[in-house]
Backbone as a printed PyTorch tensor [residue, N CA C, xyz], in Angstrom:
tensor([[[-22.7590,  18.1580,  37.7860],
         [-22.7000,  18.5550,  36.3980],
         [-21.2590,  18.5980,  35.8950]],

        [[-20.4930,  18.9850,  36.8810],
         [-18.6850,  19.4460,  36.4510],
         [-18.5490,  17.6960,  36.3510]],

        [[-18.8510,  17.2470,  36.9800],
         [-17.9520,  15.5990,  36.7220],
         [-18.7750,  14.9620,  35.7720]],

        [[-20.0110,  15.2980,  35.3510],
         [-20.2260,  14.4330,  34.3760],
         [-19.4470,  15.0280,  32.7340]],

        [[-19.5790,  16.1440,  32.8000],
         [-18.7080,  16.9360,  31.5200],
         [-16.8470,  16.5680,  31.7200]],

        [[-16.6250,  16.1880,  32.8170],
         [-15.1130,  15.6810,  33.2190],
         [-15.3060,  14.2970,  32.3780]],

        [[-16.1940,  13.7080,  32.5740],
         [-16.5690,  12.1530,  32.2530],
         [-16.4720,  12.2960,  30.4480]],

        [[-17.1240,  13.0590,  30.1270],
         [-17.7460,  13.0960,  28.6760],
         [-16.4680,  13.3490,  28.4660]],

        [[-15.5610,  14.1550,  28.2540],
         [-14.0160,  14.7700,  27.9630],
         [-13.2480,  13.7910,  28.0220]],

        [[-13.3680,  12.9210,  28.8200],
         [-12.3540,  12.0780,  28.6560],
         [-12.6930,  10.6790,  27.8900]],

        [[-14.0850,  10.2550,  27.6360],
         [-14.6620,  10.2040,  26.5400],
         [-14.1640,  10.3640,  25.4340]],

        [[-14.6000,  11.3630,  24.7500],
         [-14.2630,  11.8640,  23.6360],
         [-12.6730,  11.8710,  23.1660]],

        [[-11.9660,  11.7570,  24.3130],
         [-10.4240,  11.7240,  24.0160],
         [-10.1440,  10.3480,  24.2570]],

        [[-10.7070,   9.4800,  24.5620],
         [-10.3740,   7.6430,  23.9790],
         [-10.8380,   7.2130,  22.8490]],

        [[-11.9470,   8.0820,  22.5190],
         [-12.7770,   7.5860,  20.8790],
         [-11.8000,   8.1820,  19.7420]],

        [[-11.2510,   9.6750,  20.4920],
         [-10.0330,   9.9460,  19.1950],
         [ -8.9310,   9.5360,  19.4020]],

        [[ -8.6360,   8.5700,  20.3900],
         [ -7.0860,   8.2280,  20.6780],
         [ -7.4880,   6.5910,  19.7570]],

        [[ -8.1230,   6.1010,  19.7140],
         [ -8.9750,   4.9840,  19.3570],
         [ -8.7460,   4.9170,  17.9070]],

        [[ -9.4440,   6.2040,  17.4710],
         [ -9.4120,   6.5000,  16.1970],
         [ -8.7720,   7.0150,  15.0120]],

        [[ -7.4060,   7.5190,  16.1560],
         [ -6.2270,   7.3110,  15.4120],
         [ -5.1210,   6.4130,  15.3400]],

        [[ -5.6680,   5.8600,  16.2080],
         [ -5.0510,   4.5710,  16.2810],
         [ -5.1730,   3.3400,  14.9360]],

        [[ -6.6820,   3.4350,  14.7680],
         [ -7.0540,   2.3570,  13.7940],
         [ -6.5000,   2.9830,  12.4970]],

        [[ -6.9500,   4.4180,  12.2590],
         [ -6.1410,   4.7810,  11.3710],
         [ -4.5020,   4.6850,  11.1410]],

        [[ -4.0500,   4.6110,  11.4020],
         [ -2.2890,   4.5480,  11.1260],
         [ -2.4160,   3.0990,  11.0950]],

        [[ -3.3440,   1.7690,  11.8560],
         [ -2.8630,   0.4620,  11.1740],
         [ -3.4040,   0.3610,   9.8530]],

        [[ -4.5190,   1.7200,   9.9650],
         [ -5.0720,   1.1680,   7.8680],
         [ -4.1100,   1.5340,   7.3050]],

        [[ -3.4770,   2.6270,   7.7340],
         [ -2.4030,   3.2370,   6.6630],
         [ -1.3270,   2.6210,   6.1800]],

        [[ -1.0790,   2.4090,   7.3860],
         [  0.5330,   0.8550,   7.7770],
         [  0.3120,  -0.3650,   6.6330]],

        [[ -1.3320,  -0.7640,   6.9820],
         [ -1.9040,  -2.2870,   5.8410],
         [ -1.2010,  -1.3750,   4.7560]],

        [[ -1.6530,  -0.8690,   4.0970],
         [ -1.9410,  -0.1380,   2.6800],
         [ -0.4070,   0.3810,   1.8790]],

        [[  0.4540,   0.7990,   2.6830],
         [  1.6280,   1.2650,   2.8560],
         [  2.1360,  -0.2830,   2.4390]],

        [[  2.1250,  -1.3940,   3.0070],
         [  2.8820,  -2.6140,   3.2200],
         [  2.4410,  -3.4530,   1.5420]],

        [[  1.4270,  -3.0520,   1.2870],
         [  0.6490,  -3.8780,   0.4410],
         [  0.8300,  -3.0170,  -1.0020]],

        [[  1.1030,  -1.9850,  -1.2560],
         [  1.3070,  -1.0930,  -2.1640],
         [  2.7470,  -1.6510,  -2.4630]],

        [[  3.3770,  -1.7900,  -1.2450],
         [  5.4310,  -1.6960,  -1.5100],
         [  5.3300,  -3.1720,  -2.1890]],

        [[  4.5360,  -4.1940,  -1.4700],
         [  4.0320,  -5.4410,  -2.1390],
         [  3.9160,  -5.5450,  -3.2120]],

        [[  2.9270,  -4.8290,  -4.0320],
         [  2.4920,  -4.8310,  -5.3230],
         [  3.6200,  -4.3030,  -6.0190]],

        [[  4.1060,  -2.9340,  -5.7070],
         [  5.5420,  -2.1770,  -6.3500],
         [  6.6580,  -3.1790,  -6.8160]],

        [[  6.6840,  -3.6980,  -5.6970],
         [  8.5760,  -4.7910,  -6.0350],
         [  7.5970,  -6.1180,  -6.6590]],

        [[  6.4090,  -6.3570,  -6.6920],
         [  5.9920,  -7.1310,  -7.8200],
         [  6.2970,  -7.1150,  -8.9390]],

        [[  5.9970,  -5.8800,  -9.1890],
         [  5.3660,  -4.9070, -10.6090],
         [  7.0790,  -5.3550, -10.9010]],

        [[  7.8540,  -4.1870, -10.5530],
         [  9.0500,  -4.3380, -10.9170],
         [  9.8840,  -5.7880, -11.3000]],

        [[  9.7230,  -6.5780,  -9.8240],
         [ 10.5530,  -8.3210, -10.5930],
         [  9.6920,  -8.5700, -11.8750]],

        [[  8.8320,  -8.4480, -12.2710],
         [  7.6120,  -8.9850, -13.7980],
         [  8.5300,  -7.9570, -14.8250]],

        [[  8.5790,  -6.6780, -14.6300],
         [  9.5190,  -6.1960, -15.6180],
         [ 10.7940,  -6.5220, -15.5590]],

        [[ 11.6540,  -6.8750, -14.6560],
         [ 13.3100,  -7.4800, -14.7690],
         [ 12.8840,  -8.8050, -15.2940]],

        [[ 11.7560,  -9.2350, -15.1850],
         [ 11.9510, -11.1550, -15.8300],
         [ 11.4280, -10.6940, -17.1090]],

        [[ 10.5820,  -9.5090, -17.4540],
         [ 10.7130,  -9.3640, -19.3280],
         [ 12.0120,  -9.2380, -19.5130]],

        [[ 12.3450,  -8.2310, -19.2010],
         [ 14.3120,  -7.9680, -19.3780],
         [ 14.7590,  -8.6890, -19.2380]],

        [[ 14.9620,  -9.9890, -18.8770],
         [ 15.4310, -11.1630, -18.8240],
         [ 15.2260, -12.3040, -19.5200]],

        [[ 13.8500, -12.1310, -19.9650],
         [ 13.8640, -13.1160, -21.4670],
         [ 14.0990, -11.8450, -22.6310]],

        [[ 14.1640, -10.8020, -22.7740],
         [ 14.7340, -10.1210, -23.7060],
         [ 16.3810, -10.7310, -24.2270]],

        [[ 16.9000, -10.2920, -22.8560],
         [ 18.0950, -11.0960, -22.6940],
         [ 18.5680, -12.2610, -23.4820]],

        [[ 18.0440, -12.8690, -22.9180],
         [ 18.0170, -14.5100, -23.4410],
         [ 17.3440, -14.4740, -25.0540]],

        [[ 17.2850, -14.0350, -25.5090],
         [ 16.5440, -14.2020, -26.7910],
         [ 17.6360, -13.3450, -27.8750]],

        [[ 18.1900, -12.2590, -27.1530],
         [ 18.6330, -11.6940, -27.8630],
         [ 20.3170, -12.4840, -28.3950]],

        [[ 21.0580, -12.2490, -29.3200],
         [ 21.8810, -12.5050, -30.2870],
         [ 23.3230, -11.9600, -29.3820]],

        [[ 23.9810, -12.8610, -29.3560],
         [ 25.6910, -12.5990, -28.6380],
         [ 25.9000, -11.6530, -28.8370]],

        [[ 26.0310, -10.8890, -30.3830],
         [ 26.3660, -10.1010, -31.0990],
         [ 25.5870,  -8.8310, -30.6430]],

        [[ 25.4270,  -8.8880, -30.2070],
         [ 23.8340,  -7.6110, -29.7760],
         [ 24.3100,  -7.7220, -28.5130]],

        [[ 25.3500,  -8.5080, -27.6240],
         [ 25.1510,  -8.3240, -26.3440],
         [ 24.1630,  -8.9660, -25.2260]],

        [[ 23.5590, -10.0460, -25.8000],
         [ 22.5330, -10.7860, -25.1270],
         [ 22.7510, -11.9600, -24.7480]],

        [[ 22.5040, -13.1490, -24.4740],
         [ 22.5730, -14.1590, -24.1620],
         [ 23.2100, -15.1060, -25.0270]],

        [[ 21.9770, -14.9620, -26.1420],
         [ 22.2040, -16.0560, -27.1060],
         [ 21.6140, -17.1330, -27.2510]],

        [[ 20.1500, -17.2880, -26.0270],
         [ 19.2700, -18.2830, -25.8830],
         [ 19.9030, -18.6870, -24.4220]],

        [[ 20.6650, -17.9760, -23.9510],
         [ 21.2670, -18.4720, -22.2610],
         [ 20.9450, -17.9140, -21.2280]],

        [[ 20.8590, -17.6530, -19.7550],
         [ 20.4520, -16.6230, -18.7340],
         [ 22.2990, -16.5150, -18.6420]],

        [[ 23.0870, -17.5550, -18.7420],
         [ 24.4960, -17.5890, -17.8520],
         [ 25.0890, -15.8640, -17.9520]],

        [[ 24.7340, -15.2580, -18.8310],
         [ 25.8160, -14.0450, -18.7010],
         [ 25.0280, -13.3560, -17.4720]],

        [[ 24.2500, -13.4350, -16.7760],
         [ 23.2100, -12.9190, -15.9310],
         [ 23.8810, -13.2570, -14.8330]],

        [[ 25.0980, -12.5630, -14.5560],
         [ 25.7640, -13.4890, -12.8860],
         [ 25.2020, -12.6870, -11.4130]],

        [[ 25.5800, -13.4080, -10.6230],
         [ 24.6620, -12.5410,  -9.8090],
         [ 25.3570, -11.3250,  -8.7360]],

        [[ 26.1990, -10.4630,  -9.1890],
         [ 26.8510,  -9.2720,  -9.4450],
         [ 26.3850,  -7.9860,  -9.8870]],

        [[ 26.5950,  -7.0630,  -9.8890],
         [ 26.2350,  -6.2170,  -9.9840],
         [ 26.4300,  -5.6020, -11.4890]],

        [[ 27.1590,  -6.4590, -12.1520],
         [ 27.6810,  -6.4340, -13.8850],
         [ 26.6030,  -7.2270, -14.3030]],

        [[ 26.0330,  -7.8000, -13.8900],
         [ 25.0370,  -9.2900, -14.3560],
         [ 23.4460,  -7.9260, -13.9790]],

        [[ 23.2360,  -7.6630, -13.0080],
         [ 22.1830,  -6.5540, -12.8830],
         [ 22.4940,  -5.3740, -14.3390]],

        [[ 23.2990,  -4.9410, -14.3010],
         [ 23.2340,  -3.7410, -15.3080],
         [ 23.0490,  -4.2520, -16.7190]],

        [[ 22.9330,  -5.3590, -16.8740],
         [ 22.4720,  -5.8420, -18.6650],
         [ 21.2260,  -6.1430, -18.0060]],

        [[ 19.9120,  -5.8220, -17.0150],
         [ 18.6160,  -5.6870, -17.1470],
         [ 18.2970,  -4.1330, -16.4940]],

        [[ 19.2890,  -3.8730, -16.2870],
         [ 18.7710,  -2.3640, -15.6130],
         [ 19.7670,  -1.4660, -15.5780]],

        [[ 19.0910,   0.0680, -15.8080],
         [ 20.3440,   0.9740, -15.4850],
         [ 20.1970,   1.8690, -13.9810]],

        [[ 19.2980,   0.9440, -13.1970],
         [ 19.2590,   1.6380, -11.8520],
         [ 20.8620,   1.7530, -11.1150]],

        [[ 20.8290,   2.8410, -10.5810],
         [ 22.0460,   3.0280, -10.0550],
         [ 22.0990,   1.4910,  -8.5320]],

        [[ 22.7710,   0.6630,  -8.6260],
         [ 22.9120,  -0.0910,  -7.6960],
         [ 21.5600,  -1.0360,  -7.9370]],

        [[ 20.9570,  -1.3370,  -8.2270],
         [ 19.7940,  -1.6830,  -8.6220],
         [ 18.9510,  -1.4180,  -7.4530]],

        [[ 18.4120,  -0.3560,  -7.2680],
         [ 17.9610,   0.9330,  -6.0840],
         [ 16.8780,   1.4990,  -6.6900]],

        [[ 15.8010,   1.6050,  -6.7430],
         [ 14.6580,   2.7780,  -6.8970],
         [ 13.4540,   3.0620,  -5.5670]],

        [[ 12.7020,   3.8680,  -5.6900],
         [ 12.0760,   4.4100,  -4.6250],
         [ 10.9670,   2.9490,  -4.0050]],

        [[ 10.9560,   1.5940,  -4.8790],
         [ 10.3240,   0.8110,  -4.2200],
         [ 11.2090,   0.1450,  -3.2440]],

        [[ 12.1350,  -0.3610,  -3.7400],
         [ 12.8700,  -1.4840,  -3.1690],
         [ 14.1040,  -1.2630,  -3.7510]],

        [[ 15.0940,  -2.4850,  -3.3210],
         [ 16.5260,  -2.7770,  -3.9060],
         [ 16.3400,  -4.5930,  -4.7110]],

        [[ 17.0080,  -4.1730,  -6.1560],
         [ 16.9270,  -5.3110,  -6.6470],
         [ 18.2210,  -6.5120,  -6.9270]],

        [[ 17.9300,  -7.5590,  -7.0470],
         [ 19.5560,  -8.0880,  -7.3420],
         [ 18.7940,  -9.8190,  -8.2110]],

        [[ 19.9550,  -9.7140,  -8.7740],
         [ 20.1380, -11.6920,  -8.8400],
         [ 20.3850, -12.3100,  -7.9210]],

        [[ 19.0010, -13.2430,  -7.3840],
         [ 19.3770, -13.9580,  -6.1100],
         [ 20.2790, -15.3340,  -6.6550]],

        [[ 20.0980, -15.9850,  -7.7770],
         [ 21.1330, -17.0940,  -8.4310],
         [ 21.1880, -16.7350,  -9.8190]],

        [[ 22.6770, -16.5230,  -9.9530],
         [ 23.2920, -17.0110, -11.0950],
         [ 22.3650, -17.1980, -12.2960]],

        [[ 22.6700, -16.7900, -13.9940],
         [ 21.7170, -17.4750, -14.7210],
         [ 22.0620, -18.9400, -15.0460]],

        [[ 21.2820, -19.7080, -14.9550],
         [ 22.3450, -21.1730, -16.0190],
         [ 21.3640, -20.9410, -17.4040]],

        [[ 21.3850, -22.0550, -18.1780],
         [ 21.2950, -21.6610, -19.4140],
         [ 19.8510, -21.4870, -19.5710]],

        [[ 19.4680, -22.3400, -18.5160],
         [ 17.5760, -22.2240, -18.7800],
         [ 16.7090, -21.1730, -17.3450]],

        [[ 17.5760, -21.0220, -16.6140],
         [ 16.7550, -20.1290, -15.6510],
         [ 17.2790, -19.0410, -14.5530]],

        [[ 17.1140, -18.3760, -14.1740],
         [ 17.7430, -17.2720, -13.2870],
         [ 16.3190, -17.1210, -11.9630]],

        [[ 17.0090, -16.6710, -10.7870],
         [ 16.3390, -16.2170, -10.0400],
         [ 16.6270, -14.8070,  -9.4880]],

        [[ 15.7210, -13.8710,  -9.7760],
         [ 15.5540, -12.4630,  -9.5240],
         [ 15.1990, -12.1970,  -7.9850]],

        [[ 15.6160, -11.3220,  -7.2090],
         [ 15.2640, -10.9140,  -5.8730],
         [ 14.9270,  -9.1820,  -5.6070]],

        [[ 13.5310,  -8.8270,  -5.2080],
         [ 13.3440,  -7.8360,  -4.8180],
         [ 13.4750,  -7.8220,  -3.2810]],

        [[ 13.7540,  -6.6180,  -2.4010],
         [ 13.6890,  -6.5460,  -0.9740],
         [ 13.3950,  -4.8850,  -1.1650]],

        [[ 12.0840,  -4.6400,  -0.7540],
         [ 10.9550,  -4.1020,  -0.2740],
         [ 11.3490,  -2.7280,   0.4930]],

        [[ 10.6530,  -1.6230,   1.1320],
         [ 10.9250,  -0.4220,   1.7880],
         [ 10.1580,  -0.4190,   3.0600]],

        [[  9.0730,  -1.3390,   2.5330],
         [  8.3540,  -1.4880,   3.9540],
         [  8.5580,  -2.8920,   4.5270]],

        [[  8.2160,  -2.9220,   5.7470],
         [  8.8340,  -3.9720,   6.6050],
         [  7.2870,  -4.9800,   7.5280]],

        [[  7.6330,  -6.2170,   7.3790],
         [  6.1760,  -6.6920,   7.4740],
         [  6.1290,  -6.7470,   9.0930]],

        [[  4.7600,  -7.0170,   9.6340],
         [  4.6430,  -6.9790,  11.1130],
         [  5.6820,  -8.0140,  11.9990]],

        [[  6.3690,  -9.0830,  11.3880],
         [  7.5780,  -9.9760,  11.7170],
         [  8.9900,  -8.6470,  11.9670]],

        [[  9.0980,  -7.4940,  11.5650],
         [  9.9260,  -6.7940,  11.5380],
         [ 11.1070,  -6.7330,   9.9310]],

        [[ 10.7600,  -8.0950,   9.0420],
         [ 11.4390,  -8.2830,   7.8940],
         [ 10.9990,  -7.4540,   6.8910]],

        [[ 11.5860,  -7.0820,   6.2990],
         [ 11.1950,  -6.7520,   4.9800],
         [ 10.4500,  -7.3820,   4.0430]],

        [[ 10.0310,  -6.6220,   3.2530],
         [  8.8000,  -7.2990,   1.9380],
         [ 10.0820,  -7.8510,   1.1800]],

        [[ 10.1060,  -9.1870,   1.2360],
         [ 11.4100,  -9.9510,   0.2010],
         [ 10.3630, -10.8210,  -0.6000]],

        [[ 10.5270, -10.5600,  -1.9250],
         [  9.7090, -11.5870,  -3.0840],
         [ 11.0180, -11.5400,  -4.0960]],

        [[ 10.8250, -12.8480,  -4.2470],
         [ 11.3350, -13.2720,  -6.0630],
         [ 11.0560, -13.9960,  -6.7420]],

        [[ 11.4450, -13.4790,  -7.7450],
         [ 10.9840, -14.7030,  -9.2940],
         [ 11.8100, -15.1640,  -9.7850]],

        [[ 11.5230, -17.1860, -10.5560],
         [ 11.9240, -17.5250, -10.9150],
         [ 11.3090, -17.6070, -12.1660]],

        [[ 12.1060, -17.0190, -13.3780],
         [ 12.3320, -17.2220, -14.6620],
         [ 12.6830, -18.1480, -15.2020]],

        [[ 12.0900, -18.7020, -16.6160],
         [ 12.5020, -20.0080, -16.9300],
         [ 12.2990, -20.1280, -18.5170]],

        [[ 13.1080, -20.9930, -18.8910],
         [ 12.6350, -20.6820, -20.0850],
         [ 11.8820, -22.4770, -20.6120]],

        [[ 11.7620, -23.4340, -19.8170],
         [ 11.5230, -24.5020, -19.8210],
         [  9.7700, -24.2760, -19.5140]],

        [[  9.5060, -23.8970, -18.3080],
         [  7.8330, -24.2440, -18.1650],
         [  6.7550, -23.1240, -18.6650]],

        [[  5.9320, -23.2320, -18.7590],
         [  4.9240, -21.7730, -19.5560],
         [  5.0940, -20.5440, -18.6660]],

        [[  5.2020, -20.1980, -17.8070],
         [  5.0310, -19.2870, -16.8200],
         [  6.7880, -19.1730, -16.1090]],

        [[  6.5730, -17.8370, -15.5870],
         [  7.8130, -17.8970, -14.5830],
         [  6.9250, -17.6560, -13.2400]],

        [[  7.2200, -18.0330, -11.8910],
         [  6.5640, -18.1720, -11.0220],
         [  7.1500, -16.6970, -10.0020]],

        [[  6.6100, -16.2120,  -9.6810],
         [  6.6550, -14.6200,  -8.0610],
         [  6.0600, -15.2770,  -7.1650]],

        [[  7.0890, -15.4150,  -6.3190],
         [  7.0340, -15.7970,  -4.8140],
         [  7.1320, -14.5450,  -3.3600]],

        [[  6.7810, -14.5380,  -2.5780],
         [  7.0530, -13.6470,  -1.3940],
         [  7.7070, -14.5620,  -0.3250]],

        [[  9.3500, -14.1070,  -0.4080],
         [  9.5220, -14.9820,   0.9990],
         [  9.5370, -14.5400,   2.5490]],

        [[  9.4440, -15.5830,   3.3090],
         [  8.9690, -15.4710,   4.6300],
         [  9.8230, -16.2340,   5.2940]]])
């Protein structure tokens, strides 16, 4: 009787070692895929701020119909954002290229880190030539 209740006990402590196990990789998915969606969300609002930019009047401080004042510096970040460093609780943001007159490329890098050990790195390219600007995730 003592060894079969020895048996059952140790049982019960692989089904919860098991079961917290699976839990923390749901959490981990969900965690990874949220920070995903987050530094999405965010590059879609720096590429509005970025055809704001571009639309707006020299005189006003904007482009003028150009991305070029958009350098990819940290002076070129603060005419789309007033994040300190371009830093918030999702990710860190920057200009991955330069604006030229028709397009800029925006770079988010992520808080969570994918099962490769890299970070969630996505960016968008803005344009003012094709209908759409395109969000990429790189790998």
């Amino acid at each position: 009787m003592q060894q079969q209740q020895l048996y059952l006990l140790v049982l019960v402590f692989v089904v919860v070692a098991l079961a917290v196990a699976a839990g923390i990789g749901l959490f981990s998915d969900n965690a990874l895929s949220a920070n995903r969606d987050s530094v999405a969300h965010d590059l879609i609002n720096f590429a509005m701020r970025a055809h704001e930019y571009y639309r707006r009047p020299l005189q006003q401080n904007g482009g003028g119909g150009s991305f070029v004042g958009l350098t990819a510096d940290a002076g070129g970040l603060a005419k789309l954002t007033n994040l300190p460093a371009g830093k918030n609780a999702n990710g860190t943001y920057s200009i991955f290229s330069a604006g030229t007159p028709s397009e800029i490329v925006l770079q988010g890098v992520g808080t969570e880190t994918l099962p490769d050990g890299n970070p969630v790195t996505m960016r968008i390219f803005v344009s003012t030539v094709g209908p759409l600007d395109s969000l990429y995730q790189v790998y």
